[in-house]
C-alpha positions as CSV (number, residue, x, y, z in Angstrom):
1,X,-0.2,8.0,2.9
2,X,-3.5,7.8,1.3
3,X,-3.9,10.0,-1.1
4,X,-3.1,10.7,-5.2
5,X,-5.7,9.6,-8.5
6,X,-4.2,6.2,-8.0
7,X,-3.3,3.3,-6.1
8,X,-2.6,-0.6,-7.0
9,X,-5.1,-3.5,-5.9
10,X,-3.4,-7.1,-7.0
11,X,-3.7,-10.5,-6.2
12,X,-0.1,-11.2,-6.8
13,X,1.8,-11.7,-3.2
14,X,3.7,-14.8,-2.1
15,X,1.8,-16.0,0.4
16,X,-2.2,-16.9,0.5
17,X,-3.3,-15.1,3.7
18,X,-2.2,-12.1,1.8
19,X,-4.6,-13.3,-1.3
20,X,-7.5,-13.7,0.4
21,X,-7.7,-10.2,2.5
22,X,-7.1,-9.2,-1.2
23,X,-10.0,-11.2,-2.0
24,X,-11.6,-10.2,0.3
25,X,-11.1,-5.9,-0.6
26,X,-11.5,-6.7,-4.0
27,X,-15.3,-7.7,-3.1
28,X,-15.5,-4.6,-1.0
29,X,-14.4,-2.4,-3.4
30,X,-16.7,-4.0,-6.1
31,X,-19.7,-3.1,-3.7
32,X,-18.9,0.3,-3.2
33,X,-18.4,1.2,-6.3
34,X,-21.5,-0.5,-7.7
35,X,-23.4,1.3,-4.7
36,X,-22.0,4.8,-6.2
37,X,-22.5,3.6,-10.1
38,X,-18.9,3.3,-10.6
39,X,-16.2,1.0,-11.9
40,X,-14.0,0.3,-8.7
41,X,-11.5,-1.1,-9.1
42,X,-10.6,-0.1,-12.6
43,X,-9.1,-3.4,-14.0
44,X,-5.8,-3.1,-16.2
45,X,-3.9,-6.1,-16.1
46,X,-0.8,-6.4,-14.2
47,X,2.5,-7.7,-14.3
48,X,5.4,-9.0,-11.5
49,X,9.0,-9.5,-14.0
50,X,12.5,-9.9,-12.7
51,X,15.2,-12.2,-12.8
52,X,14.8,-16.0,-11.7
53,X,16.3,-15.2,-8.2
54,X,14.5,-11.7,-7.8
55,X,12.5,-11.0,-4.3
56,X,9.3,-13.1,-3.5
57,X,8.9,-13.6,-7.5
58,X,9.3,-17.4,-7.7
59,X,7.1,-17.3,-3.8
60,X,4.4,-15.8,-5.7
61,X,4.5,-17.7,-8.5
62,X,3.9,-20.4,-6.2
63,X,1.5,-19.0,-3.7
64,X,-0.9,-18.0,-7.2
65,X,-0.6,-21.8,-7.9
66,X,-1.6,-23.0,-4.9
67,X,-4.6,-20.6,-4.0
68,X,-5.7,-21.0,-7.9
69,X,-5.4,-17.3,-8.7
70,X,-5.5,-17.1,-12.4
71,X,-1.8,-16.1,-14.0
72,X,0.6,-16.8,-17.0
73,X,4.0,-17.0,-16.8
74,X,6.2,-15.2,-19.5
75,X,10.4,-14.6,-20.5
76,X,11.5,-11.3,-21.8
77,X,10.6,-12.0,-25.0
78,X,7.2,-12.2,-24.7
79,X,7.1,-9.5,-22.2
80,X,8.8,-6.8,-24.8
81,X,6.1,-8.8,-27.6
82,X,3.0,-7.9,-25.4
83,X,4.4,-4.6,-23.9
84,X,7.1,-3.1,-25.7
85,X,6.7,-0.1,-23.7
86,X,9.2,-2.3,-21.3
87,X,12.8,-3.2,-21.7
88,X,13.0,-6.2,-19.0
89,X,16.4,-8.0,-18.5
90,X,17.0,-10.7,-20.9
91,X,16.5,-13.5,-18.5
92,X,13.8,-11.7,-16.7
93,X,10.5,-13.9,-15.7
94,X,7.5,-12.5,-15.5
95,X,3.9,-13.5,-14.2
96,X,0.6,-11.9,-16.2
97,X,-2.0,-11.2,-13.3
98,X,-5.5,-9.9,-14.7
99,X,-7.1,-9.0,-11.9
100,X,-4.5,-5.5,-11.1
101,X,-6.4,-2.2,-11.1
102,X,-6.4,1.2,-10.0
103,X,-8.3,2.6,-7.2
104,X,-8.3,6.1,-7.7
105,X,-7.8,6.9,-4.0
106,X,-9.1,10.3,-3.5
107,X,-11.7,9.1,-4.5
108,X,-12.4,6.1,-2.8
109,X,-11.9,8.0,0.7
110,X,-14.4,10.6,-0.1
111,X,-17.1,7.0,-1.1
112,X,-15.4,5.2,2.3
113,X,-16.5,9.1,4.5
114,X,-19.7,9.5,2.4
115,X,-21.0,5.5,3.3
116,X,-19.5,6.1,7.4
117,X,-21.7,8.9,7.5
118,X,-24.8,7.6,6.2
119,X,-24.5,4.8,8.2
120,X,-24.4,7.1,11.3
121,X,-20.6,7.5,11.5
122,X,-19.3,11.1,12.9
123,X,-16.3,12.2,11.1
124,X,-14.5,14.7,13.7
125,X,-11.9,16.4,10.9
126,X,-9.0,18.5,11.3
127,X,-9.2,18.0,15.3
128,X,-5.7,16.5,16.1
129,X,-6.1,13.7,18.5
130,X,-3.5,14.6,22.1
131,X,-3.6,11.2,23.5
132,X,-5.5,7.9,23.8
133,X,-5.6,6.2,27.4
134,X,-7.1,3.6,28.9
135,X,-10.0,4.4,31.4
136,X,-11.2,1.4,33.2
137,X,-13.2,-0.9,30.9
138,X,-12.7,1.7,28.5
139,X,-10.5,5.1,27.0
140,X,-10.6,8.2,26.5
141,X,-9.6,9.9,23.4
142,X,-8.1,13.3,24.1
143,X,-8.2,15.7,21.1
144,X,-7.4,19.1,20.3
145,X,-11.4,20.1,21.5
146,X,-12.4,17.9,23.4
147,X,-12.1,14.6,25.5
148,X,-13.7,11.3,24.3
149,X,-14.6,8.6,26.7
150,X,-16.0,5.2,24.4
151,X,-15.7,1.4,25.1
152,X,-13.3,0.5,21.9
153,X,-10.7,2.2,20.3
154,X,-9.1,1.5,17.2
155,X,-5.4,3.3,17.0
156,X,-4.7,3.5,13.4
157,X,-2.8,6.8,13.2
158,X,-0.4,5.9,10.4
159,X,3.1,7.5,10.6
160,X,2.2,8.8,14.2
161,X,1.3,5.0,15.4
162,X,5.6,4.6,17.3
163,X,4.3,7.7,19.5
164,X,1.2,6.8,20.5
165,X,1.7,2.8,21.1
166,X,5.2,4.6,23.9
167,X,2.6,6.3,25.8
168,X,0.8,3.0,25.8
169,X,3.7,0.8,27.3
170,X,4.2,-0.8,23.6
171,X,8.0,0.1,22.1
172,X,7.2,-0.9,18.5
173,X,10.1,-1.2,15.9
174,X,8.9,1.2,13.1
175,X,10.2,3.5,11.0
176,X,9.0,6.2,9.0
177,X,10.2,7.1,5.1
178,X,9.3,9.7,3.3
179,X,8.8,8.0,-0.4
180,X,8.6,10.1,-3.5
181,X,6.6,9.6,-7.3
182,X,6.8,11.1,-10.5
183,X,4.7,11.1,-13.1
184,X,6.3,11.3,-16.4
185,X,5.0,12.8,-20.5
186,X,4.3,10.2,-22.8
187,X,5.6,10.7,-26.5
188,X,1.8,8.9,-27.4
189,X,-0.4,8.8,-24.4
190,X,-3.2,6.5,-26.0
191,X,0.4,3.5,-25.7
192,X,-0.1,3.4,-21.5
193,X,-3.7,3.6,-21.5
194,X,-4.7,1.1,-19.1
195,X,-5.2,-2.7,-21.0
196,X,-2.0,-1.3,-23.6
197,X,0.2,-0.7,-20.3
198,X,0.3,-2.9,-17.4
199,X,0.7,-1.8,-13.7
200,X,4.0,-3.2,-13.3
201,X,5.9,-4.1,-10.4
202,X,9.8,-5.4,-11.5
203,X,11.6,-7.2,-8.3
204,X,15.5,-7.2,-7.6
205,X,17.6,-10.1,-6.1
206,X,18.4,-9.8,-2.2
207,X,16.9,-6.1,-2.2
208,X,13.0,-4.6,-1.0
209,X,13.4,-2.0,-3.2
210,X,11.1,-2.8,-6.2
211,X,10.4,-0.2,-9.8
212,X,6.7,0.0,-10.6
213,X,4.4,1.8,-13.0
214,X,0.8,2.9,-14.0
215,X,-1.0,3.0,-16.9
216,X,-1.9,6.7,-17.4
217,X,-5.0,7.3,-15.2
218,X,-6.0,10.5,-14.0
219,X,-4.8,13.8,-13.7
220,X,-2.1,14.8,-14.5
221,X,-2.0,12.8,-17.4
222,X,1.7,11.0,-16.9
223,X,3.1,7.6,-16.5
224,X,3.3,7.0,-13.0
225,X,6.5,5.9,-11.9
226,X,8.3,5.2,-8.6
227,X,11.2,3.3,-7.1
228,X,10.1,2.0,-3.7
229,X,11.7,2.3,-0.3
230,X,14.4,4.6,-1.3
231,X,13.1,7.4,0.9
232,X,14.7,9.0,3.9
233,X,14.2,8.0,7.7
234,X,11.9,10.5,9.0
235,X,9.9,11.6,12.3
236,X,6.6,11.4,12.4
237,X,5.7,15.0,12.9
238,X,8.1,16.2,10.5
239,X,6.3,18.3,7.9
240,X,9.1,18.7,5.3
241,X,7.1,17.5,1.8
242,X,10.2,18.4,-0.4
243,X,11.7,16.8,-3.6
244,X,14.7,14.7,-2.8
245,X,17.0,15.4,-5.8
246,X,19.1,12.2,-5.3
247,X,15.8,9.8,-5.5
248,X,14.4,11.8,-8.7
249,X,17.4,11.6,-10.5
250,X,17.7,7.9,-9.8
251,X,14.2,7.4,-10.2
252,X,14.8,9.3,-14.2
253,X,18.2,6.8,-14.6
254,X,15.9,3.6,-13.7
255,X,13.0,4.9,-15.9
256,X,15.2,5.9,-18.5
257,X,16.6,2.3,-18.8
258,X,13.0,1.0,-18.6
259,X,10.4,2.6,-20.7
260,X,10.2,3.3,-23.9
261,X,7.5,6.3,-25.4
262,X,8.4,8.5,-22.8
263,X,9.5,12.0,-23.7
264,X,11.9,12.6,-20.5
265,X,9.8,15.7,-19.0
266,X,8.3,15.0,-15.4
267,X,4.8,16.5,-15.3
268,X,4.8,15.7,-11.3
269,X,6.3,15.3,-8.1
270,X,5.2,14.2,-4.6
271,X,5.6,12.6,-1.7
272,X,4.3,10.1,0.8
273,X,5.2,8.5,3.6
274,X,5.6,4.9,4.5
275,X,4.9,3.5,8.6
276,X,7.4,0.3,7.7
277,X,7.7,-3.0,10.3
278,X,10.4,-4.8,10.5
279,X,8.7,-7.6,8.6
280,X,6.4,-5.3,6.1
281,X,3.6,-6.8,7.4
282,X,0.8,-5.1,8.9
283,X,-0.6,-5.4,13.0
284,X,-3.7,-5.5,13.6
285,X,-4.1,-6.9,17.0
286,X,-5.4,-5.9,20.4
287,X,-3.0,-4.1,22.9
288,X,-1.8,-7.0,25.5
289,X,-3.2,-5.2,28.2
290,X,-5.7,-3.2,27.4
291,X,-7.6,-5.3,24.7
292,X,-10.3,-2.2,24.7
293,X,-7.4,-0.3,22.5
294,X,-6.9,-2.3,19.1
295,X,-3.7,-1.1,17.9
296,X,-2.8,-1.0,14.1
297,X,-0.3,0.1,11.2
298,X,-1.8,-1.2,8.0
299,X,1.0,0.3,6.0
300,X,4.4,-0.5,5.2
301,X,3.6,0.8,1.5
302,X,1.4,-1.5,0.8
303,X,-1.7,-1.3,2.8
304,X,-4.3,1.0,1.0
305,X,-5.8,-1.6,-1.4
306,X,-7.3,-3.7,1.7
307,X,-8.9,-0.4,3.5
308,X,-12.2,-2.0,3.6
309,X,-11.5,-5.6,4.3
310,X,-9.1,-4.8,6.9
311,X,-11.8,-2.2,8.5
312,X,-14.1,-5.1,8.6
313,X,-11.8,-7.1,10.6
314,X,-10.6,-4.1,12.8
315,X,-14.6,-3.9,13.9
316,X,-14.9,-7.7,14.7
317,X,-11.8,-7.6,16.7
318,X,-12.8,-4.1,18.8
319,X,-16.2,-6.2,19.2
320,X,-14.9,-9.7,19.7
321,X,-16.8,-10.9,17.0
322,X,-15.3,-13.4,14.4
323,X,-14.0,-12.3,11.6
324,X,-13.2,-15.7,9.1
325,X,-9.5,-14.1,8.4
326,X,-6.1,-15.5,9.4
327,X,-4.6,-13.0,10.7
328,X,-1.6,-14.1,13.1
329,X,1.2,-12.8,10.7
330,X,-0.2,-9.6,12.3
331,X,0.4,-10.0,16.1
332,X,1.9,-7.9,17.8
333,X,3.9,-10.6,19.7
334,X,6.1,-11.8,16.4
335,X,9.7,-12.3,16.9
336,X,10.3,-9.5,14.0
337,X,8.7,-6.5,16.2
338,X,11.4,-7.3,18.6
339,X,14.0,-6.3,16.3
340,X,14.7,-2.9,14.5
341,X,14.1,-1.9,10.8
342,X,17.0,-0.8,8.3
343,X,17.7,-0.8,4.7
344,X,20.8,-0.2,2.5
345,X,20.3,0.6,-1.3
346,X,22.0,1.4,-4.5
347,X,20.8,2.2,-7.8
């Protein structure tokens, strides 16, 4: 789920527990990348549009106003004036964010392994982990090679997270999707260099599914363009990584009827997957029984932009140190984790 020459960092979210772990990874990222002499994140400007009743838009108009993020909002018109790259409905709203970047995230995971090593870390890689059980005060971490006994674990597994939280006594409500990208030709590639293109994300009414692009940034050099959440329910151990036809050739309808300079031809394919809640929001919490085990899925599609601000809290809460976050949307005794997860869409 982490992976690919780009990823989205934005302070743009509709409520302001959300903006400040943002705030919080934005300063993160600033410091590593100064520490490795590099621009992260690389700022481009970004933009939320959709109609008046679209999903979360007017909520994070209003959560920007209250935690005094700095935004505009703009119609259509001036939307198509600034970027007329994009076709946006005519009553469409839109809310100007400067603060979007990229983090190229291949890159950021091989600055987030270099600093854990030199900081004493021991990175045990391709050594599948078996099993994670509590021991007493402690667990033991089973692997592949070996058996691990330590005093804190943090359980962050991703897509394999349902699995491991059964053995543990925990029935969590996820579901898996396998999520595909494209990246598509520009006629003129120097119109979606990033501060000429926005990252965009345009919202629906009543639906989760959201269209977004990226400036180009990069290799390959495409417009990168996805429709979220229309992937398939998978398992986690499944390892098909195919193309779904159905989702491309929606995602080429939707971009067709969206962006202008494009010259049709789809330089790229790939795929991802996506550890959704019920609610789309992350748990980070410690298991109700075993509080040595913290048990998390900081995913639901949107979790790689706060890697290092939610590591920092992870660490406070295996060591039962503060951590100055509010974190109870994240408990792992919500109503919504009582529930089940499902989606219906059509485009």
């Amino acid at each position: 789920s982490s992976h690919g020459p780009s990823r989205i960092i934005r302070r743009t979210y509709q409520s302001e527990d959300y903006i400040e772990l943002a705030d919080g990874a934005f300063a993160l990222w600033e410091t590593l990348g100064a520490e490795a002499g590099e621009e992260l994140p690389v700022r481009c400007g970004g933009l939320d549009f959709g109609p008046p009743d679209a999903n979360h838009l007017a909520a994070l108009g209003a959560a920007m106003e209250r935690a005094g993020v700095a935004h505009e909002q703009i119609d259509a018109a001036e939307i198509r004036r600034r970027f007329p790259q994009l076709t946006p409905p005519e009553d469409a709203i839109g809310f100007y964010q400067p603060d979007y970047g990229i983090l190229p995230a291949d890159r950021c995971l091989q600055l987030l392994a270099a600093g854990a090593r030199a900081a004493g870390a021991d990175l045990r890689e391709q050594e599948p982990v078996l099993a994670v059980t509590p021991s007493g005060d402690g667990a033991e971490v089973r692997t592949a090679r070996a058996t691990y006994r330590a005093a804190r674990v943090v359980l962050a597994p991703g897509s394999w997270l349902g699995p491991f939280a059964a053995a543990l006594g925990l029935d969590l409500p996820l579901t898996v999707l396998k999520e595909q990208l494209s990246h598509f030709e520009a006629v003129d590639p120097s119109e979606f260099a990033p501060g000429r293109f926005p990252l965009y994300i345009q919202r629906f009414p009543n639906s989760r599914v959201f269209g977004a692009g990226f400036p180009i940034y990069g290799e390959p050099a495409g417009v990168k363009l996805l429709i979220d959440r229309l992937g398939p329910v998978v398992a986690p151990d499944d390892p098909d990584r195919s193309i779904e036809p159905d989702i491309l050739a929606t995602l080429e309808r939707y971009v067709a009827a969206t962006v202008r300079g494009l010259t049709g031809r789809i330089l790229l394919t790939t795929v991802c997957r996506y550890t959704m809640t019920p609610d789309e929001d992350f748990i980070l919490d410690a298991h109700p029984l075993h509080p040595q085990i913290v048990i998390v899925s900081a995913c639901s599609g949107h979790g790689f932009k706060f890697a290092p601000e939610i590591g920092r809290i992870l660490a406070a809460l295996a060591l039962g140190e503060p951590h100055g976050r509010d974190i109870a949307r994240f408990r792992l005794d919500r109503p919504s984790l009582l529930g089940s997860w499902s989606a219906t869409v059509s485009a």
